[in-house]
C-alpha atoms as one frame of an Amber mdcrd trajectory, in Angstrom:
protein
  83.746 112.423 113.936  80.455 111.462 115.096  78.377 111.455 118.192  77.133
 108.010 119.366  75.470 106.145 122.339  78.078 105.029 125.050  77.841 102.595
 127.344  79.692 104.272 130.390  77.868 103.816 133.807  75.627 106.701 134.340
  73.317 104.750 137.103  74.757 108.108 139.789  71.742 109.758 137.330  68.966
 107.203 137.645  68.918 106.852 140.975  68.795 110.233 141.991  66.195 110.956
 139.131  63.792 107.445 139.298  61.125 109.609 137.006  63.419 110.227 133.807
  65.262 107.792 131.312  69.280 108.557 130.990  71.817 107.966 128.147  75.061
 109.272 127.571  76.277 110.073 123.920  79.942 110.800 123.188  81.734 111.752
 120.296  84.165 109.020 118.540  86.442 108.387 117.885  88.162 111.198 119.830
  85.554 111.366 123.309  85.910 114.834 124.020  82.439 115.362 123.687  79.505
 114.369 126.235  75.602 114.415 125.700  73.486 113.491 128.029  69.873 112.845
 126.851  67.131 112.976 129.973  63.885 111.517 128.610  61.276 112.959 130.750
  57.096 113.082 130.615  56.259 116.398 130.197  56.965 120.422 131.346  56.284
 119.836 134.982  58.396 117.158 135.348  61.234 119.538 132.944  60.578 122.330
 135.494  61.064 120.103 138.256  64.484 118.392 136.945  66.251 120.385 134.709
  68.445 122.482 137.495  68.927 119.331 140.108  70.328 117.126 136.858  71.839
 119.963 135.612  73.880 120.190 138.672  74.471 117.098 139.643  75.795 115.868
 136.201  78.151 119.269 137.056  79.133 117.501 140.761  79.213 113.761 139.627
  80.451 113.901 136.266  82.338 116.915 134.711  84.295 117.932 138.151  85.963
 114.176 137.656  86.869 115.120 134.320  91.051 115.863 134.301  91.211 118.158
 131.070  89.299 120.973 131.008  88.660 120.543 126.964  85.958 117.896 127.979
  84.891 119.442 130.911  83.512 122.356 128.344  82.280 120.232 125.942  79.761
 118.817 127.942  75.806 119.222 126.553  72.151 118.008 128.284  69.302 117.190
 126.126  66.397 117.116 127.979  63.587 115.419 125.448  59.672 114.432 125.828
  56.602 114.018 123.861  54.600 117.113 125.554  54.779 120.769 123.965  56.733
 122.947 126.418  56.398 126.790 126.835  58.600 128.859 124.913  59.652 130.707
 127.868  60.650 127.632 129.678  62.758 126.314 126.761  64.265 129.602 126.470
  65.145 129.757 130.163  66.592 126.275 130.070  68.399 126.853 127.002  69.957
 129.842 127.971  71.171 129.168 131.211  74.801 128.899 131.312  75.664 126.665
 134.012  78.404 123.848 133.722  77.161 122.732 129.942  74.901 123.501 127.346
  71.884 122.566 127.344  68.744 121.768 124.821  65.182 120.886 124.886  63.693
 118.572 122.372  60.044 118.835 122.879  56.686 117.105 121.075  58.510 114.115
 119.878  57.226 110.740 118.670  58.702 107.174 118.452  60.633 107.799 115.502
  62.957 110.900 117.674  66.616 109.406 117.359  68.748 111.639 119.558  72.087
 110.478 117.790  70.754 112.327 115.057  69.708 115.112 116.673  72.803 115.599
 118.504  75.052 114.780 115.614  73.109 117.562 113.246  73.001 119.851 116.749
  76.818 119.957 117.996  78.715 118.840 115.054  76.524 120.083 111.590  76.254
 116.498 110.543  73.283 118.161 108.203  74.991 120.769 106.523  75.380 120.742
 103.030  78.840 122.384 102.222  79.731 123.651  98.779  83.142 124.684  97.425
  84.198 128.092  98.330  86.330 128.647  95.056  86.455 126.474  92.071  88.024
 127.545  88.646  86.146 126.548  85.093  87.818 127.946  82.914  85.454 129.629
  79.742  85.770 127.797  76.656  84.814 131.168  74.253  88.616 132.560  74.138
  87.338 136.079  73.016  84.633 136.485  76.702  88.156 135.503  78.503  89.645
 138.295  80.282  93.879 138.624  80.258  93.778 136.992  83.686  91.622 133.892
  82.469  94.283 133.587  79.583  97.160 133.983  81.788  95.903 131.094  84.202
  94.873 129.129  81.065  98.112 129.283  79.228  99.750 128.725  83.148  98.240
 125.346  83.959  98.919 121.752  82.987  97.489 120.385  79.986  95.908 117.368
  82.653  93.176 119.371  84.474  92.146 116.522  86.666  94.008 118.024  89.834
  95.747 121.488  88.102  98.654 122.492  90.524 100.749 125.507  89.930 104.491
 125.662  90.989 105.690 128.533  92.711 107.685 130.320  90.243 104.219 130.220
  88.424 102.475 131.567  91.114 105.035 134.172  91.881 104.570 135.031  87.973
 100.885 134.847  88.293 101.343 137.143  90.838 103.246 139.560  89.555 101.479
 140.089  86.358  98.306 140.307  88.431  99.393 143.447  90.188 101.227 144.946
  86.653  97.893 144.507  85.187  94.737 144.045  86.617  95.347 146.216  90.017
């Protein structure tokens, strides 16, 4: 799944709100998800928006929505160039109105939101390593009994080792004989 630019009609946006630039991102393939990006100018123009778009993406958009799964997975990123206050970013941010909301602020050309959203709702920029993997230790005498047991238990092929379940009901068994 990722998050991408859509090209549904969100004019009900521009021309209540002349002074910002609007885009709507939604996950694909399943569209369950909804960002709206507001570019504005600066913090004034942030203070002066955020709760009137905020609401009426709430009235225009998500009370049309028929299943309530993407009426809750709706988010607002409201991005500019200009520094903003922590304490306005953390009142904006925080507020828990109709949708989540973010602000991206001191940006420059090179700001892709599909990026940002993509790394921001879904993780896109995690790095995710294996929770368990078994390498078995080539020194038979540093092996402990359970090593050996699981070593003399698996296929000769170790490319994908699979155990059947009488072997895991063995494995199991001698676990709690011995090692419990």
């Amino acid at each position: 799944m990722h998050i991408s630019n859509s090209n549904q009609d969100i004019n009900f946006l521009s021309r209540q709100f002349p002074q910002a630039a609007f885009y709507l991102y939604r996950s694909q393939p399943e569209t369950y998800i909804s960002c709206f990006v507001c570019w504005i100018k600066d913090e004034a123009d942030l203070l002066f928006l955020w709760k009137k778009v905020s609401s009426i993406i709430a009235y225009e958009y998500q009370a049309e929505l028929e299943n309530k799964f993407d009426a809750w997975n709706i988010y607002l990123a409201f991005v500019t160039p200009s520094a903003i206050a922590k304490t306005t970013k953390y009142e904006i941010e925080n507020d828990k109105f109709s949708m989540r909301k973010f602000v991206v602020s001191d940006v420059d050309y090179t700001f892709d939101p599909g990026i940002y959203l993509n790394n921001e709702i879904l993780g896109a920029d995690l790095k995710l390593s294996p929770v368990f993997s078994y390498r078995p230790q080539t020194d038979e005498e540093e092996l402990s009994e359970l090593h050996k047991q699981l070593n003399q238990l698996l296929p000769e092929k170790k490319a994908n080792p699979t155990l059947s379940s009488e072997k895991i009901i063995y494995l199991a068994k001698w676990v709690s004989d011995n090692e419990i």
